[in-house]
N, C-alpha and C positions, 0 to 999 in steps of 0.2 A: 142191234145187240148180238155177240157173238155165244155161240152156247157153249161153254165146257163143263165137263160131267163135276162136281164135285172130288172122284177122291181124282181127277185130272188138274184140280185146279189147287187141292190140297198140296200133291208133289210138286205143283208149283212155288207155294209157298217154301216148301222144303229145300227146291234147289235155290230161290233168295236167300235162305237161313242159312246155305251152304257157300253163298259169296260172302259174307262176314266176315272178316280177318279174325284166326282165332285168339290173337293175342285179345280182341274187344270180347269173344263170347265166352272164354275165360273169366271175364269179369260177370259176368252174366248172373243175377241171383235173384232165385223165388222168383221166378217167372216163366207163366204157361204162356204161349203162344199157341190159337186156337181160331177157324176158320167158320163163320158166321155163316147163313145163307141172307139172312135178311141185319139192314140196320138197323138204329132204332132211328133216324131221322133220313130223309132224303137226301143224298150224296155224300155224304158220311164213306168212307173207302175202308179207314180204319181205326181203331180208339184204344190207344193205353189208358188204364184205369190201375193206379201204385203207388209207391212210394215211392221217387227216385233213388237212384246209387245216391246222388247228391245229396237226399235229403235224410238218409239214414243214418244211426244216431246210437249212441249204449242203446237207448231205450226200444230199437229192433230187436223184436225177439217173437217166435211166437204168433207173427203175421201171415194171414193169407195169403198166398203168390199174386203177385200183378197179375195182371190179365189184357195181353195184348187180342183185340179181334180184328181179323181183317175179312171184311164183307165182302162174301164172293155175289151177289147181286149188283153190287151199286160197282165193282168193278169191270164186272160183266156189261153194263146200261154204256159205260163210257166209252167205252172198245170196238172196234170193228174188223181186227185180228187178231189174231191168238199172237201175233208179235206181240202187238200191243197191250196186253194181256201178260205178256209175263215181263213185260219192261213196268205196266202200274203197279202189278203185286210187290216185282225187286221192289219200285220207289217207297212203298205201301210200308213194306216189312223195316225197311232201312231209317223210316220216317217215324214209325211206333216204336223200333227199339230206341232209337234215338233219345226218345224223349222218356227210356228205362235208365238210360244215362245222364237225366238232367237237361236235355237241351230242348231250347220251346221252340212252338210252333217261328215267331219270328226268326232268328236263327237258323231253322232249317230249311224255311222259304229262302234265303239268302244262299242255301247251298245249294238250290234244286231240290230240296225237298217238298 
């Protein structure tokens, strides 16, 4: 396991969030993206918990923001450099928003995700 400090691993996430094409984070709504230390389950990387763009409706209004986590522990366990490390977070952040935009886990195992 590789160690990086947390706000190391935070700016990581940040420069993921900053390969996003902004025409896609433009669409981007009610949604925190926030860095875990611990998951709740073993190997768990990362977990959108929302409503999709897809699945919203008149009847949005009023909702709590999604909440993307991406667990710097369990990305940390699977890493052996800091390449590798900022290449699982990119997958990590690209695979959570993903699925802000409606697309499931099948789907995005089909793209590399």
């Amino acid at each position: 396991m590789i160690e990086i400090s947390r706000a190391a691993f935070e700016e990581l996430v940040g420069e993921a969030l900053d390969t996003i094409p902004p025409e896609l984070t433009a669409h981007m709504r009610n949604v925190v993206i926030v860095v875990e230390d611990d998951a709740p389950e073993p190997g768990l990387l990362g977990l959108y918990q929302g409503v999709p763009l897809t699945e919203r409706g008149d009847w949005y209004g009023g909702v709590l923001p999604d909440h993307i986590s991406i667990y710097r522990t369990e990305i940390l366990q699977i890493c052996e450099t800091a390449e590798q490390v900022v290449e699982e977070v990119r997958v990590t952040v690209v695979h959570e928003i993903a699925h802000h935009f409606g697309i499931d886990d099948e789907r995005l195992h089909r793209l590399g995700y």
